[in-house]
C-alpha positions as CSV (number, residue, x, y, z in Angstrom):
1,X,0.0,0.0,0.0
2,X,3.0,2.3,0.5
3,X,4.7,1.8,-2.9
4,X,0.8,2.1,-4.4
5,X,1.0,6.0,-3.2
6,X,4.6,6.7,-3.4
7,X,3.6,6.1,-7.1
8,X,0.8,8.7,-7.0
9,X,2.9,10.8,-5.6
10,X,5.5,10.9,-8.5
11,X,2.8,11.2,-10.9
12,X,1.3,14.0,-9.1
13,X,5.0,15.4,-9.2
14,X,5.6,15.0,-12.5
15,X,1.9,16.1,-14.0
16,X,1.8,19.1,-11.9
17,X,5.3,20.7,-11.4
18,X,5.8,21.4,-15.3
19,X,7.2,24.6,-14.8
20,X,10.0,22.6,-13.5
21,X,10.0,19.4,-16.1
22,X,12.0,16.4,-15.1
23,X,13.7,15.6,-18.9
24,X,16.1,12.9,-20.3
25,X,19.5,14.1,-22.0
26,X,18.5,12.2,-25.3
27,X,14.7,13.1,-27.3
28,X,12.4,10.5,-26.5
29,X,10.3,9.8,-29.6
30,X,7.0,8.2,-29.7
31,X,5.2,6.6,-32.6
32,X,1.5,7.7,-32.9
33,X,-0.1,4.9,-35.3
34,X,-3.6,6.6,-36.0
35,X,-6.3,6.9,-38.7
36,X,-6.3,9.9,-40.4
37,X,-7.8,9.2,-43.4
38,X,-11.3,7.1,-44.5
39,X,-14.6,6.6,-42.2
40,X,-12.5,6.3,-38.9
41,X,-10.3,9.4,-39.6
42,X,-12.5,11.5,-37.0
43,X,-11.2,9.1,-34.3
44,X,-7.5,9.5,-34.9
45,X,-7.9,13.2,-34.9
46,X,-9.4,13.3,-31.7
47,X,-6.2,10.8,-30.1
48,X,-3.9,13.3,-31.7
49,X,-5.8,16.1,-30.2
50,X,-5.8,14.3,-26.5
51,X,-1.9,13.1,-27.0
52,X,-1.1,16.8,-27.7
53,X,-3.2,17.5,-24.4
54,X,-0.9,15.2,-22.8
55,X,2.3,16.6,-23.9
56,X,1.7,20.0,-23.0
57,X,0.9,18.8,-19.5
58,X,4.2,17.6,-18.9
59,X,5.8,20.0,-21.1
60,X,9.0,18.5,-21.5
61,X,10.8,19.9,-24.9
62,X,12.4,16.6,-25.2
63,X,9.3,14.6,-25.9
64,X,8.5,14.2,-29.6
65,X,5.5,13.3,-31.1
66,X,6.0,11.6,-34.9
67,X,1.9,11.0,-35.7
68,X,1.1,9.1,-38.9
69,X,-1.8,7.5,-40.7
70,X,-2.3,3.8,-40.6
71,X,-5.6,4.5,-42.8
72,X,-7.4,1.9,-40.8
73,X,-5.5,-0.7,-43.1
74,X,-2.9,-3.2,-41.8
75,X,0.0,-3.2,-44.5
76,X,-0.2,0.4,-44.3
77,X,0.5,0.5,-40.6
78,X,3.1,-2.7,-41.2
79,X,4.4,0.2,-43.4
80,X,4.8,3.4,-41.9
81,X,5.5,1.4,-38.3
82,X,8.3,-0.1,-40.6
83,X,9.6,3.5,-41.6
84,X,9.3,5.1,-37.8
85,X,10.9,2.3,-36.6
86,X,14.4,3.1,-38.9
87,X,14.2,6.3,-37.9
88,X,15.1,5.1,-34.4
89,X,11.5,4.6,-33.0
90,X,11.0,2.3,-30.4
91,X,7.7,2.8,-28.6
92,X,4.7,3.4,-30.5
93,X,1.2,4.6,-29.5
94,X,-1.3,2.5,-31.5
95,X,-2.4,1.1,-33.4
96,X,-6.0,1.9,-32.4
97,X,-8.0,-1.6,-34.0
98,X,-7.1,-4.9,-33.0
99,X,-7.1,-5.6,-36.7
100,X,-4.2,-3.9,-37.4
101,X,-1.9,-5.3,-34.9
102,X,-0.9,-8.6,-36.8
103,X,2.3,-8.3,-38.0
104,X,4.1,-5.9,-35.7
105,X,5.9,-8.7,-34.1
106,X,8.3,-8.3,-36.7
107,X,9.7,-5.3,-34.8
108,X,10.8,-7.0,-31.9
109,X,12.4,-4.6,-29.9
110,X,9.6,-2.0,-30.0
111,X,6.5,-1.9,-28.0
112,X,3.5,-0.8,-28.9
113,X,0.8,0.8,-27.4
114,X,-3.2,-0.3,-28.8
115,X,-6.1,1.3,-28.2
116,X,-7.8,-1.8,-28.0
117,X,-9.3,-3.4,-25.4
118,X,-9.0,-7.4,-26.8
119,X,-5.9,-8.9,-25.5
120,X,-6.0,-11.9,-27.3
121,X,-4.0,-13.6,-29.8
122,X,-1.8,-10.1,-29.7
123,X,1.5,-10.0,-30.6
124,X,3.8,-10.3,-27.8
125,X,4.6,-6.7,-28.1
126,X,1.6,-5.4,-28.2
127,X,0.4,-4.2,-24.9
128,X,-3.1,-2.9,-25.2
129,X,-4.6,-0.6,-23.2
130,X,-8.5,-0.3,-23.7
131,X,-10.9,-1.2,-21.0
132,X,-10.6,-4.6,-21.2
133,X,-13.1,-7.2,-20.5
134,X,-10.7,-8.6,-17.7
135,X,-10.1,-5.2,-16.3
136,X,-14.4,-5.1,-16.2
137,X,-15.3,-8.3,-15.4
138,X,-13.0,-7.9,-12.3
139,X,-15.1,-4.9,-11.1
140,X,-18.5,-6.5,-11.9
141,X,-17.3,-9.6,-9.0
142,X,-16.6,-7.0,-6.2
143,X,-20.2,-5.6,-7.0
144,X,-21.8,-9.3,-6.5
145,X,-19.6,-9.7,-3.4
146,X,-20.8,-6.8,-2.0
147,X,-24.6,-7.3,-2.4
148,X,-23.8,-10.9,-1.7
149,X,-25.4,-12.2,-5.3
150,X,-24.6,-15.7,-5.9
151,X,-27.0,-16.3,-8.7
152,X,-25.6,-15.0,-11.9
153,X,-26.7,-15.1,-15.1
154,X,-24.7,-14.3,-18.0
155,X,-25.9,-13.6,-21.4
156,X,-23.1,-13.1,-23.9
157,X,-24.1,-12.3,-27.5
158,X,-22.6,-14.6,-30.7
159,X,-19.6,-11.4,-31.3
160,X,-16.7,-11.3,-32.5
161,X,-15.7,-10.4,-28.8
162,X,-17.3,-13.5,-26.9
163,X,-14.0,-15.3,-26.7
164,X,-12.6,-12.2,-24.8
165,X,-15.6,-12.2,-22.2
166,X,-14.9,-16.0,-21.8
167,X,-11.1,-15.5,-20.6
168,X,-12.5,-12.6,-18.5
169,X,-14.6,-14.8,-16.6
170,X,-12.1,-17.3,-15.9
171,X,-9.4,-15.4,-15.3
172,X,-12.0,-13.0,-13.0
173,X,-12.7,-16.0,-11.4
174,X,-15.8,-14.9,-11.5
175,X,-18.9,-17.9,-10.2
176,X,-21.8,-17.8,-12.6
177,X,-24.8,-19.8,-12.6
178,X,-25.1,-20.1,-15.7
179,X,-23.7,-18.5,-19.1
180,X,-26.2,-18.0,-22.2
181,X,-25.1,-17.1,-25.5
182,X,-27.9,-15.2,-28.0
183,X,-28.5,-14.5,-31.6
184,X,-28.6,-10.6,-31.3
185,X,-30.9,-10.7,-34.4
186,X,-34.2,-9.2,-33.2
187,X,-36.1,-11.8,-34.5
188,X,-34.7,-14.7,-32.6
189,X,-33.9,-12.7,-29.5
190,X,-36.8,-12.3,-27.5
191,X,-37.5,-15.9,-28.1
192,X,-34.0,-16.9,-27.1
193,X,-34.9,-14.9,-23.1
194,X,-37.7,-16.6,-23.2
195,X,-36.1,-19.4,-22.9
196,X,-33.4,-19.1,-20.5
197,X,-35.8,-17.2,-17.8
198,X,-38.2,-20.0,-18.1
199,X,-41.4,-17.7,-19.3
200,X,-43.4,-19.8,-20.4
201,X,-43.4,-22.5,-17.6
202,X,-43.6,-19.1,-15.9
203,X,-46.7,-18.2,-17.2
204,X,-48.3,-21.6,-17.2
205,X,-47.9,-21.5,-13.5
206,X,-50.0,-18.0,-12.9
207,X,-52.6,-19.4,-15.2
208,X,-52.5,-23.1,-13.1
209,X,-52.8,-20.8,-9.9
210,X,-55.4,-18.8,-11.2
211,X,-57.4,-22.0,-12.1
212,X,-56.8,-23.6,-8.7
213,X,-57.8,-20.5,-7.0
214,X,-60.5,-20.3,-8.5
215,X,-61.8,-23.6,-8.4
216,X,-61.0,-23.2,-4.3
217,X,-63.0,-22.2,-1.3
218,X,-60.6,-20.3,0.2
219,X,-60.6,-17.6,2.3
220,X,-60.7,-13.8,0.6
221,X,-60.8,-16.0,-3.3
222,X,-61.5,-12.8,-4.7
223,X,-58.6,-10.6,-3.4
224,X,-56.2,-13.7,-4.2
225,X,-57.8,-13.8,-7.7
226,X,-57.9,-10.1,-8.5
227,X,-53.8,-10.3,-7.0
228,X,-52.8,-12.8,-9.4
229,X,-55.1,-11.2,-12.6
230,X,-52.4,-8.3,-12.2
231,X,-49.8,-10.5,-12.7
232,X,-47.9,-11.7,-16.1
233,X,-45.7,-14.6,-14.6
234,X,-45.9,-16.6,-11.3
235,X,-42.5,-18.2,-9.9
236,X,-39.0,-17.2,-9.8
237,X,-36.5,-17.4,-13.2
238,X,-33.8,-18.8,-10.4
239,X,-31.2,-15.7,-10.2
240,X,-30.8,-12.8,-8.7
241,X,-28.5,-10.8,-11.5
242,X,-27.9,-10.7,-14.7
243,X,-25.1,-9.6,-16.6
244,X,-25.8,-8.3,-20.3
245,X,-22.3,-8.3,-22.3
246,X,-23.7,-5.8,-24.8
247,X,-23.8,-2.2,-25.7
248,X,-25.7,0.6,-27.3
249,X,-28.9,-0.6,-28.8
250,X,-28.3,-4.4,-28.6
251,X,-28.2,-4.0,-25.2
252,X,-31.5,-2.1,-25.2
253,X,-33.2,-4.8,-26.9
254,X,-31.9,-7.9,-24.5
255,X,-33.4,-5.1,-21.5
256,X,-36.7,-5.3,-23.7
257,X,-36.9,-8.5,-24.3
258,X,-36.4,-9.2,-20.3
259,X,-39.2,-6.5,-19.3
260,X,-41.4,-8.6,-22.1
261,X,-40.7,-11.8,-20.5
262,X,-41.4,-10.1,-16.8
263,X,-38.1,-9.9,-15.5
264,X,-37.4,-6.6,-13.6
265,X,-34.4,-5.0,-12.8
266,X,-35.7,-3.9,-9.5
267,X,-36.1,-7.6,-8.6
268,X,-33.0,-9.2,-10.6
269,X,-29.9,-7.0,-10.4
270,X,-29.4,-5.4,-14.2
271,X,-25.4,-5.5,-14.9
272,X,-23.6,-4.4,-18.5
273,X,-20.4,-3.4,-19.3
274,X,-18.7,-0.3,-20.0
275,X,-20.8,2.0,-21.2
276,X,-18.7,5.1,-21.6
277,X,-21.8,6.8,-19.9
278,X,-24.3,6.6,-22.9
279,X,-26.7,9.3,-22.0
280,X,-29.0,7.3,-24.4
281,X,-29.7,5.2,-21.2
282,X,-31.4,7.6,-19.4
283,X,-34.3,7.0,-21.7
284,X,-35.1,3.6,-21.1
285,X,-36.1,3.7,-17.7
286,X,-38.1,0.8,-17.4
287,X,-34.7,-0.8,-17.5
288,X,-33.4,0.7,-14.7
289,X,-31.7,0.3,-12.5
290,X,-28.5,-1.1,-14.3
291,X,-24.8,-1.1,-13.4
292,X,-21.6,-1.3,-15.0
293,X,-17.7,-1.2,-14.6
294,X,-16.0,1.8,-16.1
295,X,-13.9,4.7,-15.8
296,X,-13.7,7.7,-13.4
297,X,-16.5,9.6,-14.3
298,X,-16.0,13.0,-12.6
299,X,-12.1,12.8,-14.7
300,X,-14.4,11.8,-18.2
301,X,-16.3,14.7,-18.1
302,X,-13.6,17.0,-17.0
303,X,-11.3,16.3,-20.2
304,X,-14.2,16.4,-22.0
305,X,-14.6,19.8,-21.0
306,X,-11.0,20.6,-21.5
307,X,-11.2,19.0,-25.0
308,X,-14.0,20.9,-26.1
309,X,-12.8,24.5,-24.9
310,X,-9.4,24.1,-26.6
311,X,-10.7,22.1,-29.8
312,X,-14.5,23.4,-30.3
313,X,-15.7,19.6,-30.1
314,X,-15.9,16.2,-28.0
315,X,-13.4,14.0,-28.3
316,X,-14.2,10.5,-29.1
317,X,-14.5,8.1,-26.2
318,X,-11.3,6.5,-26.5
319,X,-9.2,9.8,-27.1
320,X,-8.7,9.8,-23.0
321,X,-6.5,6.7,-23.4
322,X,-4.2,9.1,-25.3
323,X,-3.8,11.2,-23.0
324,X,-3.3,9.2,-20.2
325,X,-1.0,7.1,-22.7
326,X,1.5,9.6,-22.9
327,X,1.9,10.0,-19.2
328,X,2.1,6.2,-18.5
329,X,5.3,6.1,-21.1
330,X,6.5,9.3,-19.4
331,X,5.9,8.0,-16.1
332,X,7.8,4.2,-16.8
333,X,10.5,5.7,-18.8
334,X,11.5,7.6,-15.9
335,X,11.7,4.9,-13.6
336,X,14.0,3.1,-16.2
337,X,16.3,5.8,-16.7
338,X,14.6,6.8,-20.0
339,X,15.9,3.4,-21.6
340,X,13.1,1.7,-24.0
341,X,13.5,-2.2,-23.4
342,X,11.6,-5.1,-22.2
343,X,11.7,-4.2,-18.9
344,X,9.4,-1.3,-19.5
345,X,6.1,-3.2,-18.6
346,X,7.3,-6.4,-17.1
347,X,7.7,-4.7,-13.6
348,X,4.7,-5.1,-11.4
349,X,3.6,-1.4,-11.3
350,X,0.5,1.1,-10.9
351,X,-0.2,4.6,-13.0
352,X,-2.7,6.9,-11.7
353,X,-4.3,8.8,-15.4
354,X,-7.3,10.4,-15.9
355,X,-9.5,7.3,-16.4
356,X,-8.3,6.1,-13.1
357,X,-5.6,3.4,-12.5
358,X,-3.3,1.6,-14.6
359,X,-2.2,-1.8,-13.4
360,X,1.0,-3.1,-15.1
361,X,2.6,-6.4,-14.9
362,X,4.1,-8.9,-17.2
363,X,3.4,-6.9,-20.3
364,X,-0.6,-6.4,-19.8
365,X,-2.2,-3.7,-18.8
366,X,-5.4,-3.9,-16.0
367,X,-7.9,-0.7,-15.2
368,X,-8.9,-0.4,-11.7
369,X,-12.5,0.8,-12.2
370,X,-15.4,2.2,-10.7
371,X,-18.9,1.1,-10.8
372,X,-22.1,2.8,-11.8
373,X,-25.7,2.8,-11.6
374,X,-28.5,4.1,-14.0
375,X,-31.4,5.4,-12.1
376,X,-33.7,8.4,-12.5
377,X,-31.8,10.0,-15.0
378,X,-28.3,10.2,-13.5
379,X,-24.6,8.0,-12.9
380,X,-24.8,7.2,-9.7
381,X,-21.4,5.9,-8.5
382,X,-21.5,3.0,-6.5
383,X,-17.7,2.7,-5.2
C-alpha cells in the first residue's frame, strides 16, 4: 500500500510541477499509429488532439510526437511502423483496432501501445490498453460480493468479442450460474430470453394458480384472484443478477426482451459493461436500475470539457487513453532511466491517469474501475 501512493505521488509530481519538467538528456520519440484518413479518420484526430493535451501537461521539450496515418488498413501500418521504426522509434502509440496489430511482431524490440481493449492472440509486443473485459469483469465480482449475489446469469451475444468475455470470466474468477449465448438478431432474440428465464413455464404456473384458486374455497378468493389477474408470470426465473455483455442498442433490446418476458431490474440485479456513460440510457427507464464497470467519471467529463474549450468539439471516447497514454510512457521511462527495453512493462507497477488506474505487470495492462448505476436519469457511483 506504500509503494501504491509513493507512485501517485511521483505522478502527481511529474503532472503538476511542469514549470520545473523532469527531462532525459536524449529526445524520446513516440510513434503515434492513428487513422487519419477514411470513415475512422474523425477518431484519430481526436487521439492526436488528446496526446497533444498530454504533452503540453508535462511540457518536456524533449518529448516528440512523430503522428502518422495507418488509414485503418494493416500493411499500411506494417508500413509506416516499418519506416518510424528506422528512424530510431522504439515505442509506439497505437495502433487503435485490433485488426491492425498482426504483424508488428516483426519489430521485436519496439513496444507498442493499442487502443484496443482485446488482449487476445496479440502480438507479444503489443500491450493494449482499452478497457478490457478482464479489467471489467474484475469490477463486476466485487459488485456481486458486496450485495452478496450468488445467482448470476450471463448472457453473452454470438460477437466477434465472446472469446474475450470468456477468458474474462475465468481469469476473473468470476462464479456464474449459468452462461447464455444469444443471436442478437431481433427476431430470434426475444424468443431466445424466453427461454433461458423459463417464461413460459412461468406463465403456465400463474394461469395453473389462477385455475386452482378459483376452483377453491378459500378464504378472501377474490382478493387472491384479483392479485394474481395483475400479474404476467408466477415463480421465480432462479437468479438474482444478470449480466448483459452488450452495448448501445443491442443492449437495449436484451433489457426489452427481459421486461417482455417479466423480469425486472428492481427484482433481478441489471449488470452491463462499460458504457462510456451513454446518456441514451437515461431514456429507457423501465430498465433501470442497471450497473456497470468503467472509468472515473467526474475525470471523463472533466477532459471532455477541457477537450472541447481548446478544440470546439468532444473527443471521441477512446481519445482519454491518449492522453493518459502519454503520461504512462513518461511516467515508466522515468523509472527506467529513459531506456526503452523489455523491462518497461514487465515490472509489477500502478499509474494513476485520468480514467483512473493503470495496473502493469508482465506486459498487460489492467484498469482499476469504478462502478455505476443508471437510475432516474443520472450515474450514480457506487464505489
Amino acid at each position: 500500500m506504500k509503494e501504491f501512493f509513493k507512485n501517485f505521488t511521483k505522478i502527481i509530481f511529474i503532472f503538476m510541477l511542469s514549470s520545473n519538467p523532469l527531462s532525459s538528456e536524449e529526445s524520446i520519440k513516440i510513434g503515434l499509429l492513428v487513422p487519419l484518413s477514411g470513415e475512422t479518420s474523425s477518431i484519430g484526430k481526436s487521439i492526436i488532439h488528446s496526446v497533444r493535451m498530454g504533452v503540453n501537461k508535462i511540457n518536456n521539450k524533449n518529448l516528440i510526437i512523430i503522428p502518422r496515418d495507418t488509414k485503418s488498413n494493416q500493411n499500411e501500418t506494417l508500413e509506416i511502423a516499418k519506416e518510424l521504426y528506422l528512424e530510431g522509434v522504439r515505442i509506439f502509440i497505437g495502433p487503435v483496432f485490433n485488426k491492425n496489430l498482426n504483424g508488428l511482431s516483426i519489430f521485436e524490440d519496439a513496444i507498442f501501445l493499442s487502443l484496443s481493449n482485446k488482449i487476445l492472440g496479440n502480438p507479444n509486443n503489443v500491450i493494449t490498453s482499452g478497457v478490457n473485459a478482464k479489467s471489467q469483469f474484475d469490477t463486476i465480482k466485487k459488485y456481486l460480493e458486496i450485495n452478496d449475489l450468488k445467482k448470476t446469469l450471463v448472457l453473452i451475444p454470438k460477437k466477434n468479442y465472446k472469446n474475450e468475455i470468456e477468458e474474462a470470466i475465468k481469469t476473473s474468477k468470476l462464479k456464474t450460474k449459468k452462461i447464455f449465448y444469444y443471436d442478437a438478431e431481433p427476431t430470434k432474440l426475444t424468443k431466445q430470453i424466453e427461454k433461458v428465464t423459463k417464461y413460459k413455464i412461468r406463465k403456465n404456473n400463474l394461469k395453473d394458480e389462477i385455475k386452482r384458486v378459483e376452483n377453491s374455497d378459500e378464504e378472501n378468493k377474490e382478493k387472491k384472484l384479483e392479485f394474481l389477474n395483475k400479474k404476467d408470470t408466477l415463480g421465480r426465473i432462479g437468479y438474482d443478477s444478470i449480466i448483459i455483455a452488450d452495448f448501445s442498442e443491442s443492449l437495449k433490446s436484451v433489457t426489452t426482451s427481459l421486461l417482455y418476458t417479466d423480469v425486472s431490474p428492481k427484482k433481478v440485479a441489471f449488470i452491463s459493461l462499460n458504457q462510456w456513460f451513454d446518456e441514451s440510457l437515461f431514456r429507457e427507464k423501465t430498465s433501470q436500475p442497471i450497473a456497470f464497470p468503467s472509468i472515473n467519471r467526474e475525470n471523463f467529463f472533466d477532459f471532455r470539457d477541457k477537450y472541447k474549450k481548446i478544440y470546439n468539439e468532444y473527443p471521441s471516447h477512446i481519445a482519454i487513453l491518449g492522453y493518459d497514454l502519454v503520461g504512462l510512457i513518461y511516467y515508466l521511462l522515468l523509472q527506467n532511466n529513459f531506456i526503452i527495453n523489455d523491462k518497461l512493462f514487465t515490472k509489477n507497477n500502478k499509474f494513476k491517469g485520468i480514467t483512473g488506474v493503470f495496473e502493469i505487470k508482465n506486459n498487460k495492462i489492467n484498469h482499476i474501475l469504478k462502478f455505476y448505476k443508471v437510475e432516474d436519469g443520472e450515474f450514480k457511483k457506487i464505489f
